[in-house]
C-alpha positions in Angstrom: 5.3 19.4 -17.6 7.5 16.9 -19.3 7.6 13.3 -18.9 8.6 11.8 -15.5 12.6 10.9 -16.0 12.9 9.9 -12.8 14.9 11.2 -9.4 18.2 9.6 -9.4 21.3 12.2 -7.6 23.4 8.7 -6.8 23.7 6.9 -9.7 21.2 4.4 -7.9 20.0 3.0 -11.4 23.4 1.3 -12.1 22.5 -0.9 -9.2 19.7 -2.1 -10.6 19.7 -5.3 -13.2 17.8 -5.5 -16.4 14.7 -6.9 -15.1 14.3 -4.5 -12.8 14.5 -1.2 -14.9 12.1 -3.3 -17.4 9.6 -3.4 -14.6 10.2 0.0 -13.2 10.0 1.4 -16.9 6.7 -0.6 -17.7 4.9 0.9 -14.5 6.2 4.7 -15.3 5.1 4.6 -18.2 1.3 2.8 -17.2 1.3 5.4 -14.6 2.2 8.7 -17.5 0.0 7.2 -20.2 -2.7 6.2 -17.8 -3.1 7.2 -14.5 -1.8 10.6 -14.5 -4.5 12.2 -17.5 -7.4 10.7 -15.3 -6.5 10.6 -11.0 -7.0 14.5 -10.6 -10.9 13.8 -11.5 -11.0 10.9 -9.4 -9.6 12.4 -6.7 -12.1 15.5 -6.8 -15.0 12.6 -7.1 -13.8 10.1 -4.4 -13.8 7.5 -7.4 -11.2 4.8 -8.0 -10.2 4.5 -11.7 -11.7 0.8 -11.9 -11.4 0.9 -15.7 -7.5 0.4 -14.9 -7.9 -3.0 -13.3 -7.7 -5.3 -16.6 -5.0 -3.4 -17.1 -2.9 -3.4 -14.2 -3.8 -7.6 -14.8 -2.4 -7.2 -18.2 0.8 -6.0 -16.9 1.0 -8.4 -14.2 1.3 -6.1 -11.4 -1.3 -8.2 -9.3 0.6 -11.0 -7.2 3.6 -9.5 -9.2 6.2 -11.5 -7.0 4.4 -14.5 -6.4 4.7 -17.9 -8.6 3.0 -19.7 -10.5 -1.5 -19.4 -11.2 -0.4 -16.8 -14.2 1.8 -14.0 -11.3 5.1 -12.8 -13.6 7.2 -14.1 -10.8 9.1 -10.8 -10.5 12.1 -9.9 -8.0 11.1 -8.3 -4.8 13.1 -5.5 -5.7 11.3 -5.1 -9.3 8.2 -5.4 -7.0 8.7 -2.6 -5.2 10.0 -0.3 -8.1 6.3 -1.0 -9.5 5.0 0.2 -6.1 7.3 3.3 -6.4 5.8 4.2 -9.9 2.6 3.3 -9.0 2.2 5.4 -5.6 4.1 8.3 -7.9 0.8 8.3 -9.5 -1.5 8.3 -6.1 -1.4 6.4 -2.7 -4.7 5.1 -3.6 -3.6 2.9 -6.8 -0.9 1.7 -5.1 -3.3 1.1 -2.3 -5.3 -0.5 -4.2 -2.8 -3.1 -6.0 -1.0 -3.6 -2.0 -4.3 -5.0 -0.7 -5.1 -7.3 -3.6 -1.3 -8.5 -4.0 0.3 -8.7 -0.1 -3.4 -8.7 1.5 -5.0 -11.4 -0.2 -3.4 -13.3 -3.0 -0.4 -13.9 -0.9 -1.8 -15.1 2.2 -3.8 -17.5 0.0 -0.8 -18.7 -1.6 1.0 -19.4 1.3 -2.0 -20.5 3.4 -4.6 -21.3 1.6 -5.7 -25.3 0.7 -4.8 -26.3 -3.5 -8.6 -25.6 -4.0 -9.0 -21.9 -2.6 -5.6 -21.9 -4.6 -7.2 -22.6 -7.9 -10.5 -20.9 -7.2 -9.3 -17.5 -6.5 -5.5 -16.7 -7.3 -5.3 -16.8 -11.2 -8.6 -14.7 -11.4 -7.3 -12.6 -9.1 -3.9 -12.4 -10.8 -5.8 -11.1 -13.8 -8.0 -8.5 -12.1 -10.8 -10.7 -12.6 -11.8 -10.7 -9.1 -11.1 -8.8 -6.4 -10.3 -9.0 -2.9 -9.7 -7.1 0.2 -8.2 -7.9 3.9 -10.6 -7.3 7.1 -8.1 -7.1 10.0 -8.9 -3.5 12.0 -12.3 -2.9 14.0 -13.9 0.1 15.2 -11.7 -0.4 18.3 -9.1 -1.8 17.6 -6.5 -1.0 15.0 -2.6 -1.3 16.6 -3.6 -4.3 19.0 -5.7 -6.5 16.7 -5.2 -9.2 19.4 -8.1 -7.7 21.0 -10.5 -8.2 18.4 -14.2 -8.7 19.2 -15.3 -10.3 15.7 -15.8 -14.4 16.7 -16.5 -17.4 14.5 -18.2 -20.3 15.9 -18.4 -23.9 14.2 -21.5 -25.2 13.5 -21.0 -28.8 11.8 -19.6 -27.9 8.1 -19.9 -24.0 9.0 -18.6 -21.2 10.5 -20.6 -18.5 11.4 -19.6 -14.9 11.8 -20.3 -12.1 13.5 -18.6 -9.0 14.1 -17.5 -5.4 12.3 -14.0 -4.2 10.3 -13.5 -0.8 9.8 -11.0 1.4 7.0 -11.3 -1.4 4.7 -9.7 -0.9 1.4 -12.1 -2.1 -1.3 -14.4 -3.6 0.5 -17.4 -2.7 -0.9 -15.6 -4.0 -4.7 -14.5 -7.0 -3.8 -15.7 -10.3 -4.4 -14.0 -12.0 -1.6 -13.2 -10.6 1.7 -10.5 -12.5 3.9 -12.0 -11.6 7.3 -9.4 -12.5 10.8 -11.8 -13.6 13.4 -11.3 -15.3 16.7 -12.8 -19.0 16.8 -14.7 -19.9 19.7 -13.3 -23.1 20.3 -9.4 -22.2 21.1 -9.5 -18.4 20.8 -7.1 -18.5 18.3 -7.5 -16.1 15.1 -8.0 -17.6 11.5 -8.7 -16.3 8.5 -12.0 -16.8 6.6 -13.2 -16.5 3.2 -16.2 -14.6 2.8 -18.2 -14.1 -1.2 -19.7 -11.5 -1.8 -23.4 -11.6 -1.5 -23.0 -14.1 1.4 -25.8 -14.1 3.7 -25.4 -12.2 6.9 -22.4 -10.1 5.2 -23.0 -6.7 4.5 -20.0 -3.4 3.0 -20.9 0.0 3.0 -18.2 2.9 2.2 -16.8 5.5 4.5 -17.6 9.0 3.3 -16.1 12.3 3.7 -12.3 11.7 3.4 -9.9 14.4 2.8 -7.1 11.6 1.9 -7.2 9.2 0.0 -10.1 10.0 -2.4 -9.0 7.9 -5.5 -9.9 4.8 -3.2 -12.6 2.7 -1.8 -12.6 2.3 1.9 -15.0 0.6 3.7 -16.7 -1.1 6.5 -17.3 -4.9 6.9 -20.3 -6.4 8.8 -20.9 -9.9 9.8 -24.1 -10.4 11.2 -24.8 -14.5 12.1 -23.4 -15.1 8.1 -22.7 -18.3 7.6 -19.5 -19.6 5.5 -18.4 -23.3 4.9 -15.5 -24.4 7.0 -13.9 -25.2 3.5 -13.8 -21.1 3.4 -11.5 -21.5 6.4 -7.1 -21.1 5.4 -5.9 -23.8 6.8 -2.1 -23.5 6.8 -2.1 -20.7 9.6 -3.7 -19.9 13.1 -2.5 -17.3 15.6 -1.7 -13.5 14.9 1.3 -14.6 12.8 -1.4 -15.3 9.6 -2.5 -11.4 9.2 0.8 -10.1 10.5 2.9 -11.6 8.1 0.1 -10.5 5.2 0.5 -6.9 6.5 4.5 -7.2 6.4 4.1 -8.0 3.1 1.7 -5.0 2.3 4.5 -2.9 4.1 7.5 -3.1 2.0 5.6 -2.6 -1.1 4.2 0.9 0.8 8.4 1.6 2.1 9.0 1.8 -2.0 5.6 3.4 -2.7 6.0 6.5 -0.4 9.7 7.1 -2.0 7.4 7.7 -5.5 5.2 10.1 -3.7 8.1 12.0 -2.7 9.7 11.8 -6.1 6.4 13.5 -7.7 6.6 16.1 -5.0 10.2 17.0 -5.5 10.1 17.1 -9.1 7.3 19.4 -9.3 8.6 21.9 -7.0 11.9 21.6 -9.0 10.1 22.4 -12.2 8.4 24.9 -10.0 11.2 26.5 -9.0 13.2 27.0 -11.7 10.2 28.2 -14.1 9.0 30.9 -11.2 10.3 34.1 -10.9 10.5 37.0 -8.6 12.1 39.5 -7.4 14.8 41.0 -10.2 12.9 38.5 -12.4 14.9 35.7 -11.2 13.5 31.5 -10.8 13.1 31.6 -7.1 15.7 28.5 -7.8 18.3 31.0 -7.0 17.2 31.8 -3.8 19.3 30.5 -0.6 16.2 28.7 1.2 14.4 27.0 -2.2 17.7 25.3 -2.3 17.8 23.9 1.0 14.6 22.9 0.8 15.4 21.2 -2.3 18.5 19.4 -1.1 16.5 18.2 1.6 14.6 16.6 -0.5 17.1 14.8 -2.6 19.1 13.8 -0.1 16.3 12.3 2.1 14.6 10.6 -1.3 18.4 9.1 -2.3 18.9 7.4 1.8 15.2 6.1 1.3 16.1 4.4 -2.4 19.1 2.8 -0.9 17.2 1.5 2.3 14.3 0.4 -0.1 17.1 -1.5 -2.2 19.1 -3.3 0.3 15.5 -4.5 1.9 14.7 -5.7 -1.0 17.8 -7.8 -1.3 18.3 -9.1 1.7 14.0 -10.2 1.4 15.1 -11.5 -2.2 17.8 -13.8 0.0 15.1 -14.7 2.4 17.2 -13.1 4.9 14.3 -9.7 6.1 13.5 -9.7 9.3 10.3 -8.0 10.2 12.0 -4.9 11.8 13.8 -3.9 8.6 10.1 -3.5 6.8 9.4 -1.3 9.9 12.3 0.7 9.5 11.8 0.9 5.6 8.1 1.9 6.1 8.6 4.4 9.3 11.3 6.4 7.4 10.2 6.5 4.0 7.2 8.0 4.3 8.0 10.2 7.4 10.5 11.5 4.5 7.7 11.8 1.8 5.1 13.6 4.3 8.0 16.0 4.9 9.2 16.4 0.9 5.2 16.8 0.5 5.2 19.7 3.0 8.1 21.4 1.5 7.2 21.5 -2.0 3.8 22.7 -1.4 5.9 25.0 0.9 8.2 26.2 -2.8 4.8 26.3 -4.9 3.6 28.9 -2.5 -1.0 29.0 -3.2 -0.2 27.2 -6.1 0.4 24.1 -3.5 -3.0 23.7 -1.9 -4.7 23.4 -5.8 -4.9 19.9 -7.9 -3.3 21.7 -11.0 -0.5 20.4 -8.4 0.0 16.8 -7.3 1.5 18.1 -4.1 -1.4 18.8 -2.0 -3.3 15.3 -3.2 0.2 13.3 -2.1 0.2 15.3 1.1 -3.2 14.1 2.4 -2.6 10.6 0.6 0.3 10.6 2.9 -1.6 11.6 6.3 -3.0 7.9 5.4 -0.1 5.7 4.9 1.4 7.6 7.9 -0.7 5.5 9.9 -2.3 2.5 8.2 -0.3 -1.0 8.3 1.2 0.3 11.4 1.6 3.9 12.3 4.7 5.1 12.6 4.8 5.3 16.7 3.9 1.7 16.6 7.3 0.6 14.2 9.3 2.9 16.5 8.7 0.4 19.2 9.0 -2.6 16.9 12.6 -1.0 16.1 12.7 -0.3 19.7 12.1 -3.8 21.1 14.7 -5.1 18.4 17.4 -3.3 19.8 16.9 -3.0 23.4 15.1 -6.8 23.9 12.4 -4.9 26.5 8.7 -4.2 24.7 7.5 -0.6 25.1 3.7 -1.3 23.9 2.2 -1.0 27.0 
């Protein structure tokens, strides 16, 4: 198949600016050169590509919109055209970049004291440590308010103890910022935990039938002891890991509109190349077409929605229900371009010769993590009505 030239019906790159095709055109091309030859073998193996890492440093797609501590200091809409490229190429790379970006690097940043600043964000920027974001526990995901992991302070320490569950790269990272109630005003904060600390232990989930190109894992604090300097200290409350997970949520509302883009243009290329009956490209035929103009139409309203979020977050004028809007449609408009392509590449869909299939179960994932998409159909829901519907 040829190069990737991109999915564009609306003339939607005329409303981009040079910066931002420069930053969409460096992650295509990352993702043709390098992710593409190598993600189907990972994917069979339930291995992340880590030999990309230095790479993806190199390029600056690590804290990509942040400032200063080496971070390119890109738009938020060039941000999210890298996420589009980069989830084009598999959920779990974008996955991957999402947690170490939005997760952890920017709730240090805006957080974090001037020395966890200088300890961590520049070698982070560079890919030379790694981090991940323990929020969700075995029982609860949608209402982490009800979280049962506790810190209590002891002098110059916390300690821990507690479990996260569906962590992504847990078991990689160096540092893990773990959300934990304290026992002294039952308020959450978030704490810095090395690797190799005492009384902390990873180990991976096995068995996954989506997202296979990533590490997910589960966090264990068991009496481990961290230094109260380990502690951010510019947030307390659920507003610290719910404004990290907004963040991670745009970048996903542009990521899923690459997925779809990979599914559509395959089953295009499909279509048109695959013949039957009178020897004609099943292109011809009445319902391949409406399934592709399904497809294109849904995948040009989701480019517009990503772009005007992106602006009005650029203008510091997002509200939180706008992410959940970007993130509920666009990938409840990927998982249903996934389902028709594989639908227009007949068997051929359910093999990894095809990317459809491998998007498809990605998708299952993102469908539901950083919200699922019944939770941001109340959020919507409480924006518009004023009445919560949670309970």
């Amino acid at each position: 198949m040829p190069a990737f030239s991109g999915v564009d019906f609306l003339d939607f790159d005329s409303l981009l600016n040079d910066e931002e095709l420069l930053a969409r055109k460096t992650a295509r091309r990352f993702v043709e050169e390098q992710v593409l030859p190598i993600i189907v073998k990972h994917n069979r193996e339930a291995t992340f590509p880590l030999e990309l890492v230095p790479q993806l440093g190199e390029l600056g797609f690590f804290g990509a919109n942040l400032k200063g501590y080496g971070c390119v200091e890109m738009s938020n809409v060039a941000y999210g055209l890298v996420m589009q490229e980069l989830e084009r190429g598999d959920s779990g790379l974008r996955s991957f970049v999402s947690v170490q970006s939005a997760l952890v690097m920017y709730p240090i940043y805006t957080y974090g004291s001037p020395e966890q600043k200088d300890k961590w964000l520049a070698r982070m920027q560079s890919g030379k440590a790694l981090g991940c974001f323990g929020l969700t526990e075995p029982q609860f995901g949608s209402n982490p308010g009800g979280m049962l992991t506790r810190a209590a302070r002891r002098g110059d320490c916390y300690v821990l103890n507690g479990e996260k569950m569906w962590i992504t790269n847990g078991s990689i990272a160096d540092v893990a910022l773990v959300w934990a109630k304290c026992e002294e005003d039952d308020r959450v904060r978030g704490f810095l935990i090395e690797k190799g600390t005492k009384g902390f232990k990873t180990w991976d989930v096995h068995g996954k039938m989506s997202l296979r190109a990533s590490v997910t894992s589960g966090l264990a604090m068991n009496d481990c002891e961290i230094p109260a300097a380990n502690v951010l200290p510019g947030v307390s409350g659920l507003k610290g890991p719910l404004s990290c997970l907004n963040q991670a949520r745009y970048g996903i509302g542009w990521g899923a509109v690459g997925a779809a883009m990979a599914c559509y243009d395959t089953a295009l290329q499909y279509a048109k190349t695959r013949k039957q009956f009178q020897n004609k490209p099943i292109a011809s035929h009445q319902l391949v077409q409406d399934k592709l103009v399904y497809m294109i139409t849904e995948i040009s309203k989701a480019q517009l929605l990503a772009l005007h979020v992106g602006k009005l977050k650029d203008q510091n004028r997002l509200d939180p229900t706008h992410v959940s809007m970007l993130k509920m449609n666009n990938v409840s408009i990927a998982m249903e371009t996934a389902r028709k392509a594989r639908d227009i590449l007949g068997a051929n869909g359910i093999v990894d010769d095809y990317c459809v299939m491998r998007h498809m179960n990605n998708l299952e994932s993102v469908y539901t993590y950083e919200g699922t998409h019944d939770i941001h159909r109340l959020v919507i829901g409480e924006r518009i009505t004023g009445i919560p519907a949670y309970f």
